[in-house]
N, C-alpha and C positions, 0 to 999 in steps of 0.2 A: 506746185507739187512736182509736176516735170521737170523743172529747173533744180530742185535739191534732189531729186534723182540723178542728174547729169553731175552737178559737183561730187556728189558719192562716188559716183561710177570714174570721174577723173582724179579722184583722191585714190580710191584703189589702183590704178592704172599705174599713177605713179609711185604707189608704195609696191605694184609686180615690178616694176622695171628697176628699184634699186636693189629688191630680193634678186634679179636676173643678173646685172653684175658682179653682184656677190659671187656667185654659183658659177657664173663664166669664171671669173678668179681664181676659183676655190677648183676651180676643173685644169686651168691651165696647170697650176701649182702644181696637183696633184699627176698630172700626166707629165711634169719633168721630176719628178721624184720616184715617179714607178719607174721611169728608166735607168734613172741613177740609181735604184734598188735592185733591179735586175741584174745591172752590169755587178753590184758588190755578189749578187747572190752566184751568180757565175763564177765572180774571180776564185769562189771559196771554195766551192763543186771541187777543182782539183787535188786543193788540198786534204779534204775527206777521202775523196775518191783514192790518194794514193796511199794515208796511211792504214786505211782499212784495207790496200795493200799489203798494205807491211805488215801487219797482225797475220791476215793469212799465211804468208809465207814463215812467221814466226813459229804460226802454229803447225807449220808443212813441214819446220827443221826441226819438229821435236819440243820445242817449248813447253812448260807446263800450264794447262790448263787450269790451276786451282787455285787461280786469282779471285779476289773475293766479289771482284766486279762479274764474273763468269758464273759465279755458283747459286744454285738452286738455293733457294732457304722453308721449302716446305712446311715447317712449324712456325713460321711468319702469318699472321692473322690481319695484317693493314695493309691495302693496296695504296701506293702514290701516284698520285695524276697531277702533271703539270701540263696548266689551261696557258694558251698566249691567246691573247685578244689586244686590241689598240687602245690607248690613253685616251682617243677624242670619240666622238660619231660622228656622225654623217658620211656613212660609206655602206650606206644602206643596208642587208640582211649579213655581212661577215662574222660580226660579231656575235650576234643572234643563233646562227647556224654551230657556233663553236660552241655556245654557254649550251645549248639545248643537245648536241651530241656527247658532250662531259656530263650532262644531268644525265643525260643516259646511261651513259658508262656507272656513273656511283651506284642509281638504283640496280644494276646489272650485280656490281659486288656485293652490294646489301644484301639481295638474294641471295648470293653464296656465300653469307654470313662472314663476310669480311668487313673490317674497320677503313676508313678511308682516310688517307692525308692528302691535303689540298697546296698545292704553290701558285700561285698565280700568277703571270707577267701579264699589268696591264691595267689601267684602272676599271673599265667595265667590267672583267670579269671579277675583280674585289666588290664593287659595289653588287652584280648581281649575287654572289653567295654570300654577303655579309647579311643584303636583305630576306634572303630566304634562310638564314641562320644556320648555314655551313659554317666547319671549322677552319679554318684557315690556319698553317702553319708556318705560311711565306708568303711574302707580299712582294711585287716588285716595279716600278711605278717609273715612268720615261726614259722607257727600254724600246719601246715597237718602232718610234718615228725612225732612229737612225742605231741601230744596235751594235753594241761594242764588243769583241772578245771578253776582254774585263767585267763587262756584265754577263756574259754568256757561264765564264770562269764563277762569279760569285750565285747564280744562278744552279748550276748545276751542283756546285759544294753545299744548297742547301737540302739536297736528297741523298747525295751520295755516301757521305760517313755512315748516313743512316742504314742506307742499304746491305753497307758492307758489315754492318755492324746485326744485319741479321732483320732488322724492328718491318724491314716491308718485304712481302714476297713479289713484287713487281715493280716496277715504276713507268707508267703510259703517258707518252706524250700527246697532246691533243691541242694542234693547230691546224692552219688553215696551209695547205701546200701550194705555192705559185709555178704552176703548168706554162702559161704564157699570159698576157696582158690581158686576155679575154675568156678567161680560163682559170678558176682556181676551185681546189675542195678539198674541205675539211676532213679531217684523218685523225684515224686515231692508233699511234705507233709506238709496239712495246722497246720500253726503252732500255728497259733493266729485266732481269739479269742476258749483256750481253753473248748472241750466238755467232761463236765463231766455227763456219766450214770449211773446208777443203774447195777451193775453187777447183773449176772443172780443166782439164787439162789444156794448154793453149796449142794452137796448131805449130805455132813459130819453136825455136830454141829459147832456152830457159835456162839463166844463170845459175851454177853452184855456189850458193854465199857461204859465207864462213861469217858469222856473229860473234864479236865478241865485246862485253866479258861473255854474255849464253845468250843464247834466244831470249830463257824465261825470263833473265834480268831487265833486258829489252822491251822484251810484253808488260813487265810489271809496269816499267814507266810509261809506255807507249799511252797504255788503256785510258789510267786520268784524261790527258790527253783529247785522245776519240772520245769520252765523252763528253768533255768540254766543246768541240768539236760540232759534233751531232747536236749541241744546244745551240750551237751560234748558228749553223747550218740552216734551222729552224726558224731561229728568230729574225734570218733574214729572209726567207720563204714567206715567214708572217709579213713580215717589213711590207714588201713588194706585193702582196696580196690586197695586204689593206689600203695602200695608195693607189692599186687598178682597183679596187672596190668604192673607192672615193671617189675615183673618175668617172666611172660611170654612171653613180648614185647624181653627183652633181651635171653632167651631160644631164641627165635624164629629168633632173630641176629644173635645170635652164631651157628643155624646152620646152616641159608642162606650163613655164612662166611663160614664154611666147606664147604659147596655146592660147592661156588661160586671158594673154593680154590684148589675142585677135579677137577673142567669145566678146569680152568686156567693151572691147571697142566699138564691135557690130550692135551691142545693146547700147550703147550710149547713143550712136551716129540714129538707131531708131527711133529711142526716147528723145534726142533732140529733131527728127522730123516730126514726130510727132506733134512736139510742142509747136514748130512751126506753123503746120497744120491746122492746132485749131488756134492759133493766134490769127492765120490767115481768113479763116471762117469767121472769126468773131470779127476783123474788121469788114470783113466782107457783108456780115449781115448788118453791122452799125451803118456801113452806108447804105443801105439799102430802107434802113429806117429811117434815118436822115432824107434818103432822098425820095419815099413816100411822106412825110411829113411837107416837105417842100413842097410836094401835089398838093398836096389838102390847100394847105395856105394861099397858093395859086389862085385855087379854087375859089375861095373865097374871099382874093382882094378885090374883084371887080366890084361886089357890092357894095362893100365898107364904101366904094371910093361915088358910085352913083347916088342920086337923092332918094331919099326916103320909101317916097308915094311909088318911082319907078324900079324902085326894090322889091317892094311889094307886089307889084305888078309880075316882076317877072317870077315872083314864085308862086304866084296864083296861074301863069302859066306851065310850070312843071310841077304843080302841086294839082293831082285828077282828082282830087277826094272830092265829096259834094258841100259847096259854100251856102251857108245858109245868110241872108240878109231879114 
């Protein structure tokens, strides 16, 4: 029995150690791709950061506000929320933490008796609301590993006509934001209709532009733009989220599998003393019987081997009981 315990226990050992370089792999991967995700997510920071610039000061020269991207639609009864989650798992609670604060947000507008449209970038969050029988009105499917403008562009154009056309009074984006490699959280940011302010006055000097053909014309086309923008911004935010969430989850495999593969060891290396143990007992007591049986025989070869009458004799010597003749 102890012996098909030890082969158990080294069957499991070596099905930990091929699950562990799995997950060492699966963590390298993932830690040169959150780099390379970071570095895209930065390159692009400037570019947002300056054309939402340039709206401001559009809107500082005068431009007209009453772009349809800008405007309130109050008699709109359907909120839109676009969920980004990743196409694979194993990156432990990322995905989870985003489908479960978007569930929030629906029942949030249900209560104020609004209608919901759903887009979702990502295969998990398709599969979690198809399974709980959410509507879906956009799908958008091997977008998170490595995301494109192009997809960011066709992404955004599936809310936006709409928007503009009046059918949702919002549109909230709901992903996971990358802070740094050790650091990320989900957010939920309104996306529609945009608010443009007056930035606050700068200490330095400050150019007088002259736009032409006008501001507004400028704003008109800028807008598309920033929000295409503000989607790929996002979905490289998720990008790099979920490859340091990958990283981690698999670090944190890799060394539940060493744990798991010193615990299995220490009960193996015990169950095989064990069984040493009483293997040694058992020869130890065979010879021990062995070598009491030897005595006996001992014992009683000197008789077999003398005559009869003086056999007799000597056990009428060590026999005290009383001889009757």
């Amino acid at each position: 029995m102890a012996g098909g315990q030890e082969r158990a226990l080294r069957r499991r050992i070596k099905s930990i150690e091929s699950t562990k370089k799995i997950t060492r792999a699966m963590e390298l991967i993932a830690a040169t791709r959150v780099v390379k995700a970071q570095e895209r997510a930065a390159a692009a920071r400037p570019y947002a950061e300056e054309i939402t610039s340039v709206i401001l000061d559009l809107a500082k020269a005068g431009a007209a506000t009453e772009h349809p991207l800008l405007r309130d639609y109050p008699d709109a009864r359907t909120a839109c929320m676009v969920v980004i989650t990743s196409d694979r798992g194993l990156c432990g609670a990322y995905n989870s933490t985003v489908l479960r604060l978007a569930e929030r947000e629906l029942r949030e507008h249900r209560e104020h008796g609004l209608d919901y449209s759903l887009v979702v970038v990502g295969k998990k969050a398709e599969t979690y609301f198809r399974f709980r029988n959410y509507r879906i009105d956009a799908s958008f499917l091997g977008v998170t590993d490595r995301p494109t403008y192009d997809q960011a562009k066709q992404i955004a154009a599936a809310f936006r006509s709409r928007f503009e056309n009046g059918e949702f009074s919002s549109v909230d984006l709901v992903y996971t934001r990358f802070k740094n490699a050790a650091s990320q959280e989900a957010v939920v940011r309104r996306f529609l209709p945009l608010e443009v302010r007056e930035r606050e006055p700068s200490e330095g000097p400050t150019a007088d532009l002259e736009y032409e053909p006008s501001p507004t014309a400028i704003l008109n086309e800028l807008l598309p733009r920033y929000v295409e923008s503000r989607v790929f911004s996002a979905l490289l935010d998720a990008s790099a989220s979920e490859h340091a969430a990958r990283q981690r989850a698999m670090k944190a495999a890799t060394d539940n599998a060493e744990e798991l593969k010193i615990n299995l060891t220490r009960i193996m290396n015990r169950a095989r003393q064990d069984a040493i143990t009483t293997e040694i007992m058992e020869i130890v007591g065979g010879a021990e019987a062995l070598a009491q049986d030897k005595t006996e025989k001992e014992d009683l070869l000197p008789g077999l081997l003398m005559p009869e009458h003086l056999f007799a004799q000597q056990l009428d010597k060590t026999d005290h009981r009383p001889t009757f003749h």
